[in-house]
C-alpha positions as CSV (number, residue, x, y, z in Angstrom):
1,X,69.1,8.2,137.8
2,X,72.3,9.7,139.7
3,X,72.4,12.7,142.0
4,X,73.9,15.0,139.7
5,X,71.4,14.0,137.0
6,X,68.6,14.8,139.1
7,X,70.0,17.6,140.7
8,X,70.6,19.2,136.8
9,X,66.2,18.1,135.9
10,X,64.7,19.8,139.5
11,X,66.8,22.8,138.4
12,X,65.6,22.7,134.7
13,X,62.2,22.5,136.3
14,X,62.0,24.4,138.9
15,X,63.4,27.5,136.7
16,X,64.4,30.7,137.8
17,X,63.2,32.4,140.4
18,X,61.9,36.2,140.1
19,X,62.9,36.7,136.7
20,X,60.7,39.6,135.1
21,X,59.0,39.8,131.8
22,X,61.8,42.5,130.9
23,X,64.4,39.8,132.1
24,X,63.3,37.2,130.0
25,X,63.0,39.7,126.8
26,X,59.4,38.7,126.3
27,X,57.2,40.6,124.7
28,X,53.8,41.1,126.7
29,X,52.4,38.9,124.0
30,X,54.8,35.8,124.2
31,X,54.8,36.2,128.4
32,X,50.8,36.2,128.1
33,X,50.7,32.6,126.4
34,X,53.1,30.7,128.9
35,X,51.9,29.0,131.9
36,X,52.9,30.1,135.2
37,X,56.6,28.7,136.5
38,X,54.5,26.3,139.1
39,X,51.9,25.5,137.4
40,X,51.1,21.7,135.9
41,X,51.3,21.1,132.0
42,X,48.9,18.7,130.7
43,X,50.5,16.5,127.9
44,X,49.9,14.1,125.3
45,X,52.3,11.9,124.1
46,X,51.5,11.0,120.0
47,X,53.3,8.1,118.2
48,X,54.8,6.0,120.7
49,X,56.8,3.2,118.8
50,X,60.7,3.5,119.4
51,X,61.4,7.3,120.6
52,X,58.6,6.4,123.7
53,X,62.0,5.9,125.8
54,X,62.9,9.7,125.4
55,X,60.1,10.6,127.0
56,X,59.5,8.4,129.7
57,X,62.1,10.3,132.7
58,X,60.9,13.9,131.6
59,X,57.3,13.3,132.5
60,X,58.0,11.1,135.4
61,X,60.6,13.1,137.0
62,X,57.9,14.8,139.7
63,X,59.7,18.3,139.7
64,X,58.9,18.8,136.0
65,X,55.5,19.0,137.3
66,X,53.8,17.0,134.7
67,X,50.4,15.5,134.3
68,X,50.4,12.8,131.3
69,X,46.9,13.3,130.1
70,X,46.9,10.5,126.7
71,X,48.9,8.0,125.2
72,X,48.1,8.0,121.5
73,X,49.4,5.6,118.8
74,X,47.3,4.1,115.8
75,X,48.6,0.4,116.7
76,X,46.5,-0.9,120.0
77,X,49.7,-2.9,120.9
78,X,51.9,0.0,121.4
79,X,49.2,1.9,123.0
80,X,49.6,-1.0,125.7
81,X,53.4,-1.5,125.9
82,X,53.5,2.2,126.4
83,X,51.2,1.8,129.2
84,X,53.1,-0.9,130.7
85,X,56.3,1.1,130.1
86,X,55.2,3.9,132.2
87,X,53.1,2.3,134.8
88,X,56.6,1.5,136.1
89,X,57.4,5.1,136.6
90,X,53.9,7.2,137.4
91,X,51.5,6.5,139.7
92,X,48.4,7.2,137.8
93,X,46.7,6.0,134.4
94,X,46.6,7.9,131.4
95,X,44.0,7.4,128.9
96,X,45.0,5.4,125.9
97,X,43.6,6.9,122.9
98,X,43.7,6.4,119.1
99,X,42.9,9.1,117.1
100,X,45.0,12.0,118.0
101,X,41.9,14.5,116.5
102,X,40.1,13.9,120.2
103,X,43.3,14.8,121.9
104,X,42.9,18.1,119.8
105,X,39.9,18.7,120.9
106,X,40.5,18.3,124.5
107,X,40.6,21.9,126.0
108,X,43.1,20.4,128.7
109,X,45.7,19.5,126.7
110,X,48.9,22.1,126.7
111,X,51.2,20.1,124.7
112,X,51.3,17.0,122.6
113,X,54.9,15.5,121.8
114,X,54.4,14.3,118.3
115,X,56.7,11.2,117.7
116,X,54.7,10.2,114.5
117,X,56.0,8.8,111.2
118,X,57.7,11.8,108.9
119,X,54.4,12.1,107.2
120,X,52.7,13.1,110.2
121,X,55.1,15.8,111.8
122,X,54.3,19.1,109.8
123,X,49.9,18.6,109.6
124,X,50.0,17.1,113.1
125,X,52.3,20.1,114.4
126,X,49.6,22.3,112.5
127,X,46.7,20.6,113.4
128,X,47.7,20.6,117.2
129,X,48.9,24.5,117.6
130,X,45.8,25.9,115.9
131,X,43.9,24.2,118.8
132,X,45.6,26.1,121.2
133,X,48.9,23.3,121.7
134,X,52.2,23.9,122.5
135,X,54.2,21.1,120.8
136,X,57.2,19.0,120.3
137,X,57.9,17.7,117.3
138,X,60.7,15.0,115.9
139,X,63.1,15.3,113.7
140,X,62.2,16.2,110.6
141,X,60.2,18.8,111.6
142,X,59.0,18.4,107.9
143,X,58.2,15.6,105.2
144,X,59.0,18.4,102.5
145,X,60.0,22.3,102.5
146,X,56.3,23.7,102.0
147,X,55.5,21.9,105.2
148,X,59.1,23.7,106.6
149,X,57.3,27.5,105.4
150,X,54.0,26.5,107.0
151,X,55.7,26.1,110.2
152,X,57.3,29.7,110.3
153,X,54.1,31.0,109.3
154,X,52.4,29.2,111.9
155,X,54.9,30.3,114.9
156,X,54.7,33.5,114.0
157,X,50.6,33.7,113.8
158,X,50.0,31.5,117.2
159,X,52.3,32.1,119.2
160,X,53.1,28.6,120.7
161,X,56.2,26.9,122.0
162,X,57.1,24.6,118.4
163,X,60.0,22.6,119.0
164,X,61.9,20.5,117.2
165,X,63.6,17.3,118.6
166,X,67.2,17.3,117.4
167,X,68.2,16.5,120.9
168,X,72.3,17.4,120.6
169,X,71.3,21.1,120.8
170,X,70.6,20.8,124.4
171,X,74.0,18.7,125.0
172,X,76.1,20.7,127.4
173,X,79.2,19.4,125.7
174,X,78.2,20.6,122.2
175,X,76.6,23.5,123.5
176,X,80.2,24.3,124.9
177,X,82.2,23.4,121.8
178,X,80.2,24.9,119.3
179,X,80.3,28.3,121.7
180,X,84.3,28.1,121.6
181,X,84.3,28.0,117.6
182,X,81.8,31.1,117.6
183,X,84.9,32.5,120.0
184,X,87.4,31.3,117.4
185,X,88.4,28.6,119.0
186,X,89.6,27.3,115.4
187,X,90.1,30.8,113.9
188,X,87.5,31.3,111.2
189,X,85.3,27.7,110.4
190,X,84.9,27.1,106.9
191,X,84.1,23.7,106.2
192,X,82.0,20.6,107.9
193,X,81.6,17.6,107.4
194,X,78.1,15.5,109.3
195,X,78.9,11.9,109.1
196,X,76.2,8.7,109.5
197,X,77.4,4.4,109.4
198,X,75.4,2.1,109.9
199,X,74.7,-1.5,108.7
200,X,71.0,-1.8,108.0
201,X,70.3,-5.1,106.5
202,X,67.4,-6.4,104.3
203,X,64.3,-5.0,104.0
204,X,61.3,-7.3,102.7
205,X,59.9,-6.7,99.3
206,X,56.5,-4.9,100.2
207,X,53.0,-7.0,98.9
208,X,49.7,-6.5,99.5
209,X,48.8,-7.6,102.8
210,X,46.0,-7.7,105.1
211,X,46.4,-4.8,107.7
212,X,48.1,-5.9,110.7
213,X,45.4,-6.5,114.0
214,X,44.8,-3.7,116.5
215,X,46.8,-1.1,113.1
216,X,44.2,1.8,112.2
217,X,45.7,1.8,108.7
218,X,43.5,5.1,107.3
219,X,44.6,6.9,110.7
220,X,48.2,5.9,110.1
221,X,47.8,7.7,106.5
222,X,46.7,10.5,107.9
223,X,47.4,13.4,105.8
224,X,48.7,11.4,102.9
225,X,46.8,9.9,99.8
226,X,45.1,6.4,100.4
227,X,46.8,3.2,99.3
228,X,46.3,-0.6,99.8
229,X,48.4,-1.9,103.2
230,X,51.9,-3.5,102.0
231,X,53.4,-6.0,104.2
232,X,55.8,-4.6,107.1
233,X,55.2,-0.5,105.8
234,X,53.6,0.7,109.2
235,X,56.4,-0.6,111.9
236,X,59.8,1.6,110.5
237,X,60.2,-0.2,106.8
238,X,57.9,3.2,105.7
239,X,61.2,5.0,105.7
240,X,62.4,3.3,103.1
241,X,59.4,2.1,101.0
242,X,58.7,5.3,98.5
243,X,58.3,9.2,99.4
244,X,54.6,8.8,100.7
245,X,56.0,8.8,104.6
246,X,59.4,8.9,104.9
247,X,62.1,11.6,104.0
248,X,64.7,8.4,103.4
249,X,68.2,8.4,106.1
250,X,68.7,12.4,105.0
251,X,65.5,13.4,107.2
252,X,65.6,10.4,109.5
253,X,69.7,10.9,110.5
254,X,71.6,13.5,108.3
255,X,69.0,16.1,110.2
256,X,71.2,15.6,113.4
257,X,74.3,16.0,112.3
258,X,73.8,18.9,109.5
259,X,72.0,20.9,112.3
260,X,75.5,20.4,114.1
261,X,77.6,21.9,111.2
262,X,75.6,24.5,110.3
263,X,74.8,25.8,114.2
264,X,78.8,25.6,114.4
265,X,79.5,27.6,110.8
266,X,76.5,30.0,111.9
267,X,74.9,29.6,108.1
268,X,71.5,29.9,107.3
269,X,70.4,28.6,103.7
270,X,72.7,27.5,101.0
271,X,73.8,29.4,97.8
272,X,73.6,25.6,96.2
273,X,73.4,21.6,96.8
274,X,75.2,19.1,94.8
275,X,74.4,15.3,95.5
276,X,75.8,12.0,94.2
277,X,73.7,9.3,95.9
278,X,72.3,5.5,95.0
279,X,70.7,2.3,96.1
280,X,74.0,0.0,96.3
281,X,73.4,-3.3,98.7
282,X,70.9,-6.0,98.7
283,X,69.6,-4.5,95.0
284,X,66.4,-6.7,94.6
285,X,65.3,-6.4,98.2
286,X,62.7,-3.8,99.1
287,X,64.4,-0.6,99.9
288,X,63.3,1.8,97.3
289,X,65.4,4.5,98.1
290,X,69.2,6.1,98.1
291,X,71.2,3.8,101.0
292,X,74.1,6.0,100.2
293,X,74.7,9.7,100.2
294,X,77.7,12.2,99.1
295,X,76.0,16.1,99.4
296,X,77.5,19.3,99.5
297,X,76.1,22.6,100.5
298,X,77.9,25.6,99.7
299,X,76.8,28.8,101.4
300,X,77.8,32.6,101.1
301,X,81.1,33.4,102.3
302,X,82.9,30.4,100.9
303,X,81.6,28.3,103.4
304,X,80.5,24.3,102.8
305,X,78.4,21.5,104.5
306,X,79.4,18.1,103.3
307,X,77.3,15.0,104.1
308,X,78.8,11.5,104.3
309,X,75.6,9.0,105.0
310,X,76.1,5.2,104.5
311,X,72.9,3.7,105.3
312,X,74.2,-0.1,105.1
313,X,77.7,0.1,105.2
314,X,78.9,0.2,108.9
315,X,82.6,1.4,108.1
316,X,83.5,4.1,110.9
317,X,84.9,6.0,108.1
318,X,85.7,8.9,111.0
319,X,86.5,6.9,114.3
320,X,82.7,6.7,115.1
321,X,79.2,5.9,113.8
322,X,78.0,9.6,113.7
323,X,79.4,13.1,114.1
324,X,80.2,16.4,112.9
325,X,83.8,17.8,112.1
326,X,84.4,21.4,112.0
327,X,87.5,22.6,110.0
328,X,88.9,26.7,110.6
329,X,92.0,28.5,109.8
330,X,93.4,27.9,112.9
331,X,92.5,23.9,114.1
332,X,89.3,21.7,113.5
333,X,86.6,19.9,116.2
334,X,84.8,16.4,116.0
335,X,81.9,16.7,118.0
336,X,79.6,13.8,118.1
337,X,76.9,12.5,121.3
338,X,80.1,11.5,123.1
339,X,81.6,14.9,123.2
340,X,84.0,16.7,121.9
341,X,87.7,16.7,120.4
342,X,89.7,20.6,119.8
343,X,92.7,20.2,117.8
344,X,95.2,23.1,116.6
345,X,96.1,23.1,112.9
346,X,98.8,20.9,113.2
347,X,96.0,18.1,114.1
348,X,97.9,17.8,117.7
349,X,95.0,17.5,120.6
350,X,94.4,20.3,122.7
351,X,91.2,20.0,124.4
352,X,88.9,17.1,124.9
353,X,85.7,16.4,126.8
354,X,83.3,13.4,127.1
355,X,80.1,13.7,128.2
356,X,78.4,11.3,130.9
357,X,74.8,11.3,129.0
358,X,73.8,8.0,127.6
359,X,72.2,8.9,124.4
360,X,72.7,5.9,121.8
361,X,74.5,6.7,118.3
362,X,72.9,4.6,115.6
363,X,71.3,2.1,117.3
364,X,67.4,1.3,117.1
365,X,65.3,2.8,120.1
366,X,65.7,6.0,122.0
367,X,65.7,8.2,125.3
368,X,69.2,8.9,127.1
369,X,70.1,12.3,129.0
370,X,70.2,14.6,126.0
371,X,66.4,13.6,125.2
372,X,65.2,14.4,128.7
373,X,66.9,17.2,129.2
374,X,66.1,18.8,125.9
375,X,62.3,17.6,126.9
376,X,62.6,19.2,130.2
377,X,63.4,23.0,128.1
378,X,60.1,22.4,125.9
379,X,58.2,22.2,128.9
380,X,60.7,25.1,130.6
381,X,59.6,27.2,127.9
382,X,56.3,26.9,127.9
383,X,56.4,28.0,131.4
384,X,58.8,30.3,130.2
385,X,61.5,30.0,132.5
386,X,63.8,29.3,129.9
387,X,64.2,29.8,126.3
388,X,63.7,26.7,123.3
389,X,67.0,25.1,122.5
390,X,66.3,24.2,118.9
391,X,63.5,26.7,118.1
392,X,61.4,25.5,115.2
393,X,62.8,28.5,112.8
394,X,66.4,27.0,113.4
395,X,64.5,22.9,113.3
396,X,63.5,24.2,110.2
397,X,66.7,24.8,108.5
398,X,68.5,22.5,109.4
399,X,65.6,19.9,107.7
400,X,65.5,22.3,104.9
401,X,69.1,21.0,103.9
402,X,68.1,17.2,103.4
403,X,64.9,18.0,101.6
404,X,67.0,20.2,99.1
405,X,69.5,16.8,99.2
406,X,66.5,14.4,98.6
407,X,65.3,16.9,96.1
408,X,68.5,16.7,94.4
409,X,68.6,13.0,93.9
410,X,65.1,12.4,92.8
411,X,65.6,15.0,89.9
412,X,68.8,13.9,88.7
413,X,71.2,16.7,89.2
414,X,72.2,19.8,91.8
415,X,70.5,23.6,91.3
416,X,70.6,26.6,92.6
417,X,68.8,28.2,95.9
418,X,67.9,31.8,97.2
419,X,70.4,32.3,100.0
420,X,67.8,34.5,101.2
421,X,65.0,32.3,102.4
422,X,66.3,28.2,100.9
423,X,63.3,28.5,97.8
424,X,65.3,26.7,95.1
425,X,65.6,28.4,91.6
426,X,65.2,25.1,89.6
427,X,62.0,24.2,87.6
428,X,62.4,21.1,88.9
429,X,62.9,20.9,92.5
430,X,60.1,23.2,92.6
431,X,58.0,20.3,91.1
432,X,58.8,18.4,94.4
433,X,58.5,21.5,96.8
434,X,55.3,20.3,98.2
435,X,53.1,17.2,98.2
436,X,50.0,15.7,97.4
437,X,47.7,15.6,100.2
438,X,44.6,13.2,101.5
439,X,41.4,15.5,100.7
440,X,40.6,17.3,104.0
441,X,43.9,16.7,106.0
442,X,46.0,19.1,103.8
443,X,47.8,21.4,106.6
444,X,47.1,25.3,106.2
445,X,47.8,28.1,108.4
């Protein structure tokens, strides 16, 4: 890690000194659940399959001040690689664990980083904060937009720090370029458009199989209904095998991006959704849902989010693999993980800024600089020396937009939705609101 890097993480740390309850704009009740600026946080790390990188620098870094309590994961062979992985950067032994319900129970625990399958995030975020957790959460924050609702509700009753991992927020570049459209850097924004390439291949045809050695297979169901094990679902292939786990590229990608457009257009919900989407490569292999999206989100005030997602077709349609344009009256932006470019409306350059962070675009695997330092303000927040940079109100939204897309497709044809809170007003996307649930692991507030 360079200099400045680690000069940036001790400050994020270390926070700010003297600042007063007033200072903050806490009320008494929010200042009375956070932890003291110096004080350790106790975390558990839940899921640890290919996001474990993004975590690995934020609790190692010694100025963050963290104590990594449990590594939890349902396979046993993860549970070890992630012990291997961080015995090369703490100097202590957390306990590997398997069933994240103990970690619930253990009164020591103040947060719990849930890196989970989709299925997982919305109960496990519920589960954890009614024991008293603090928690970060991947992208999507929800597996469906009941789940979205019961995280609001559940925020505003406990009083935690609920995060959502949509790591760009805490990019200094976008943070800056998304600032300077708010400014009118491009006059009045009107229009984006969130952009995902990439060339997934093959996927097996799923058959019954039995489960995989060291796999809990009823733990890795968790909150949804019980099936027999299909060959290859547990390790990634359960994004694209059916609606039981996975929220299909729109939750696992689009989620990024669309956060992007609509933090930069300053919209809330839509007005409506309009989707054209299918399944067009490898047809008889076992990929079960939409590889390729075209959605559009109109909002009040004449205002649209466009989606471009190409799940298996790795043309850079717009110079790069992923990223957000911004059109206005007066110029347009491309933001992406790189950086930024500010053109005036004659599409001439004007500004441009690259980051040094090292976060990957579509590739497999994670961690990089955005990851740790949007890791370092959860546990900032917590100790309340700063403030969340994707709150899970705003996490929320932003995942609202590709269940309403999913919603779309599965039903056959675009509708309506109340401006005013994101419910749909269509019989039929209200048939898919919600989910069925595993008896006894449905999350409530």
């Amino acid at each position: 890690m360079d200099n400045s890097r680690r000069s940036f993480i001790k400050k994020s740390a270390l926070g700010v000194a003297g600042m007063t309850i007033g200072g903050m704009g806490m009320s008494a009740a929010s200042y009375n659940r956070i932890k003291g600026a110096n004080d350790r946080l106790n975390v558990a790390i839940v899921g640890l399959g290919r996001r474990l990188g993004a975590f690995i620098e934020p609790v190692a870094v010694k100025e963050n001040n963290v104590q990594l309590l449990y590594l939890c994961d349902v396979m046993e062979r993860q549970r070890r690689n992630a012990a291997q992985r961080f015995s090369n950067a703490i100097d202590y032994t957390p306990a590997l664990e398997i069933d994240v319900r103990r970690i619930y129970d253990d009164a020591r625990v103040d947060a719990i980083i849930d890196a989970t399958p989709d299925h997982w995030h919305a109960p496990g975020t519920c589960y954890a904060v009614q024991a008293g957790k603090h928690v970060y959460v991947e992208k999507p924050c929800s597996h469906n937009p009941r789940e979205g609702e019961l995280l609001i509700g559940l925020q505003d009753k406990y009083d935690k720090v609920i995060m959502m991992g949509n790591q760009q927020r805490s990019s200094h570049e976008s943070i800056e370029i998304v600032r300077d459209i708010h400014n009118g850097a491009i006059g009045v924004p009107y229009k984006a458009i969130a952009f995902y390439s990439n060339a997934r291949g093959e996927v097996p045809l799923p058959v019954r199989a039995p489960v995989p050695q060291g796999l809990d297979w009823d733990l890795f169901q968790g909150p949804a209904p019980r099936q027999e094990y299909m060959h290859d679902t547990w390790d990634y292939n359960w994004h694209w095998y059916g609606w039981t786990w996975g929220t299909a590229e729109t939750g696992n990608n689009a989620v990024h991006e669309l956060d992007i457009a609509r933090w930069a257009l300053q919209v809330d919900f839509p007005e409506r959704v309009e989707v054209a989407a299918g399944k067009f490569h490898f047809p008889d292999d076992g990929w079960t849902m939409y590889d390729t999206m075209d959605a559009t989100w109109r909002f009040p005030g004449n205002k649209i989010i466009k989606w471009d997602g190409k799940s298996r077709n790795g043309l850079n349609t717009y110079g790069s693999d992923r990223g957000t344009i911004i059109y206005g009256s007066d110029g347009s932006v491309f933001v992406n993980r790189g950086g930024y470019k500010l053109f005036d409306r004659n599409g001439n350059l004007v500004r441009e800024r690259r980051t040094d962070d090292d976060e990957g675009g579509t590739a497999l695997g994670g961690g990089g600089d955005m990851s740790t330092m949007h890791v370092v303000n959860f546990f900032n927040s917590i100790r309340g020396t700063d403030t969340p940079k994707s709150p899970i109100d705003e996490g929320v939204k932003s995942t609202l937009l590709g269940h309403l897309a999913n919603i779309a497709t599965r039903v056959g044809h675009g509708f309506d939705v109340n401006c005013n809170n994101g419910q749909a007003l269509d019989r039929d996307a209200l048939s898919l609101w919600s989910r069925e649930y595993e008896p006894g692991w449905e999350p409530k507030l």
